[in-house]
C-alpha positions in Angstrom: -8.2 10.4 4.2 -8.6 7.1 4.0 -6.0 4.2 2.7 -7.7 1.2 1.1 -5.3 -2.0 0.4 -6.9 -4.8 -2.1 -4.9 -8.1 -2.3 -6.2 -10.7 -4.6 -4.2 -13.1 -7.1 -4.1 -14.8 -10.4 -2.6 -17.9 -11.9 0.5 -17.4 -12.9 -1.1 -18.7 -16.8 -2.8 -14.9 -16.1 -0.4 -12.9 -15.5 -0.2 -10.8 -19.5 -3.7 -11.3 -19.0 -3.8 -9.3 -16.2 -1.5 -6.7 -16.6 -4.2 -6.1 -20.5 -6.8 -5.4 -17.9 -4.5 -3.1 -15.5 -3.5 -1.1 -18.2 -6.4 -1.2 -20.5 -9.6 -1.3 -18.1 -8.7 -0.7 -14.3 -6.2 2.3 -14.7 -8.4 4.2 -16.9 -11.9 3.3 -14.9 -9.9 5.1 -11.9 -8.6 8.0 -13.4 -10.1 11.2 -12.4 -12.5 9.6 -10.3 -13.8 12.0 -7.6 -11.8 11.3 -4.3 -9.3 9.0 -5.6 -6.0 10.7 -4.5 -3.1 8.2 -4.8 -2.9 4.4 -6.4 -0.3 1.8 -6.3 -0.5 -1.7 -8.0 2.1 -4.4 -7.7 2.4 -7.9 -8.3 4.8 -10.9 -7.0 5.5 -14.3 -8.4 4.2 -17.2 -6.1 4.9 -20.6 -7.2 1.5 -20.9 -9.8 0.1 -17.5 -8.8 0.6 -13.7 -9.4 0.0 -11.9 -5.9 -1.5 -8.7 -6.5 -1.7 -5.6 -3.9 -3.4 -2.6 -4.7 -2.9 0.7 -2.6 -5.5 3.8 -3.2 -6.0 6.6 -0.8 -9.1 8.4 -0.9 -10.7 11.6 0.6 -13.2 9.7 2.2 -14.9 6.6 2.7 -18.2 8.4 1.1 -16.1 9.2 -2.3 -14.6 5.7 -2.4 -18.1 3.9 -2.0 -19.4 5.8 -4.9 -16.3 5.3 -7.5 -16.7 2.1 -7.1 -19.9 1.1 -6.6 -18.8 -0.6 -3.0 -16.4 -0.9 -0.6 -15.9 -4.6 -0.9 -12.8 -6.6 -2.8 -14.9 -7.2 -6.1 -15.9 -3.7 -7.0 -18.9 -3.4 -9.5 -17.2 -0.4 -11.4 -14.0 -2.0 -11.9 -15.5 -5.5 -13.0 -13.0 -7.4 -12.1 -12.8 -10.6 -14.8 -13.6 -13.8 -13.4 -10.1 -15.1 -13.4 -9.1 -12.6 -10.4 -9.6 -14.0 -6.8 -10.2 -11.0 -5.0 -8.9 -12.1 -1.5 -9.8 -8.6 0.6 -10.3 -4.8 0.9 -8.8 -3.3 4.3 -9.3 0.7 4.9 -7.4 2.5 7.3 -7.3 5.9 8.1 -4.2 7.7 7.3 -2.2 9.5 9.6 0.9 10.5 7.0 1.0 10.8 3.4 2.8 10.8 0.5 5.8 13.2 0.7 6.8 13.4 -3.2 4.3 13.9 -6.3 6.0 10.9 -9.1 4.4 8.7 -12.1 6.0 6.2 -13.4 6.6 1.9 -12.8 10.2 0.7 -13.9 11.9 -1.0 -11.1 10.1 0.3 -8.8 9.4 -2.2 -5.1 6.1 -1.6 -3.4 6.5 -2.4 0.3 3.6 -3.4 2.3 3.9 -3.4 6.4 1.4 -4.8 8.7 2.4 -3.2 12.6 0.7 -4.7 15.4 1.2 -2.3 18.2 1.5 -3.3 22.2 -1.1 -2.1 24.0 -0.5 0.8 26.2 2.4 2.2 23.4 0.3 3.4 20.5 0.9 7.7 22.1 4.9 6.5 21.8 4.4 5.1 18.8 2.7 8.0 16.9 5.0 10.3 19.0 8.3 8.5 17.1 6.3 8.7 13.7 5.9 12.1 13.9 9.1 12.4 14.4 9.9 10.0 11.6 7.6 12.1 9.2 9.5 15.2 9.4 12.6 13.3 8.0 10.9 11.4 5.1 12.3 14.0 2.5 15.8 13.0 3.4 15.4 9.6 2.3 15.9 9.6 -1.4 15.8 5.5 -2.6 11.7 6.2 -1.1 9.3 7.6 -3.5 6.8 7.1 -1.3 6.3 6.6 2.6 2.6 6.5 4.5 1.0 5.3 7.6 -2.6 4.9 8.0 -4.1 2.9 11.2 -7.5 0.7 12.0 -9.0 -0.6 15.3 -9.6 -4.3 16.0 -11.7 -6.0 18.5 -8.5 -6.0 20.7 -5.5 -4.0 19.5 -4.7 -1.1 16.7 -3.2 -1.8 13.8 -0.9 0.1 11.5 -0.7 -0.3 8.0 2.5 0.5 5.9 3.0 1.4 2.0 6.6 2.4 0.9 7.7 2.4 -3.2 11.1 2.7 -3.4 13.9 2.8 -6.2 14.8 -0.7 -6.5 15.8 -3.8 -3.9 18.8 -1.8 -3.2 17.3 1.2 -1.9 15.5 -0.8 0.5 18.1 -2.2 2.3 19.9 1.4 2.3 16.9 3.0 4.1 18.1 2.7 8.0 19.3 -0.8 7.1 16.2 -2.7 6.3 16.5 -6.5 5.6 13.9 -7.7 3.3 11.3 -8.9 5.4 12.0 -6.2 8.6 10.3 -2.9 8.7 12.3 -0.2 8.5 14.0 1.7 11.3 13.1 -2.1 13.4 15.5 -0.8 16.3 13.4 2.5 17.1 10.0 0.1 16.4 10.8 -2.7 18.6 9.1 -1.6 21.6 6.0 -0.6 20.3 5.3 -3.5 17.8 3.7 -7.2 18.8 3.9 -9.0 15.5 4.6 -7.5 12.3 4.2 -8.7 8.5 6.1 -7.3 5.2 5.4 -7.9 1.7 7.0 -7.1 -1.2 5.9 -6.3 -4.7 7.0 -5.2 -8.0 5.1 -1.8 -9.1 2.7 -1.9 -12.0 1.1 1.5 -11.8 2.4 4.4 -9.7 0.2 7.6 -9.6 0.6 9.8 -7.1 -1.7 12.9 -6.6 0.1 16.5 -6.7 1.1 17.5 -2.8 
């Protein structure tokens, strides 16, 4: 399975633009595409532009390539209108997946983590999240928890995507702050440097487990 995370943006002029397009064109090109499993769009407010993150996960690299037309940020299928700066397209290979089936986008917080791990800790690291996995289902504020992970020239890197209630329900799972990754005191020793971003959802669809 394989996680793909877009981020791209808007001027802020855009935004009721945009969100036409989401729910008009880009939701309904992607339905019922073959491969497509799970898709999450949010957006955030940044001074004179609307930050947009997209989170899909796909069967396969092979599937995603031909829903789209390509595995690049500006996908032919989707056309994309001009007015969208389509920043990047990471992939990732998941290594845990969504843990509840739900549909639906009304204050809903899209949480994106970016782990770099310490070399010579990434066996810990899955070891804990394996661990971590089996527990998801207690946490009730999170409608959605994965992992997927991606090598660089000269570390791994984990990739993070979390929907959860509301702000609230962040901060109630283990304690998060806002820009921390959750359960920070078990993911200390294995983590370099870390980035979190946080978005308001626009489309939650979540394939049936």
């Amino acid at each position: 399975m394989i996680l793909r995370i877009f981020r791209g943006s808007v001027a802020a002029g855009r935004t009721t633009d945009f969100h036409a397009y989401v729910d008009s064109v880009a939701a309904e090109r992607l339905r019922g595409k073959a491969g497509l499993r799970d898709l999450i769009i949010g957006t955030r407010a940044d001074g004179d532009r609307l930050r947009i993150a997209v989170a899909s996960t796909w069967t396969d690299v092979r599937a995603e390539d031909e829903a789209l037309g390509g595995l690049g940020p500006r996908s032919p299928v989707l056309e994309l209108p001009d007015y969208v700066a389509a920043d990047s397209a990471e992939h990732y290979e998941l290594v845990s997946s969504p843990y509840v089936a739900a549909a639906g986008t009304s204050g809903l917080v899209l949480r994106i983590g970016r782990l770099i791990l310490k070399r010579g800790t990434e066996s810990e690291f899955y070891q804990y999240l394996r661990e971590r996995s089996a527990t998801f289902h207690e946490q009730l504020e999170a409608l959605v928890i994965m992992a997927a992970r991606r090598m660089t020239d000269d570390h791994e890197e984990v990739a993070t995507v979390g929907v959860f209630t509301d702000h609230e329900s962040v901060v109630a799972a283990e304690g998060a702050q806002p820009r921390m990754p959750i359960g920070w005191d078990r993911l200390a020793p294995f983590v370099d440097d870390f980035t979190i971003e946080a978005f308001a959802t626009t489309l939650v669809e979540l394939a049936p487990l």
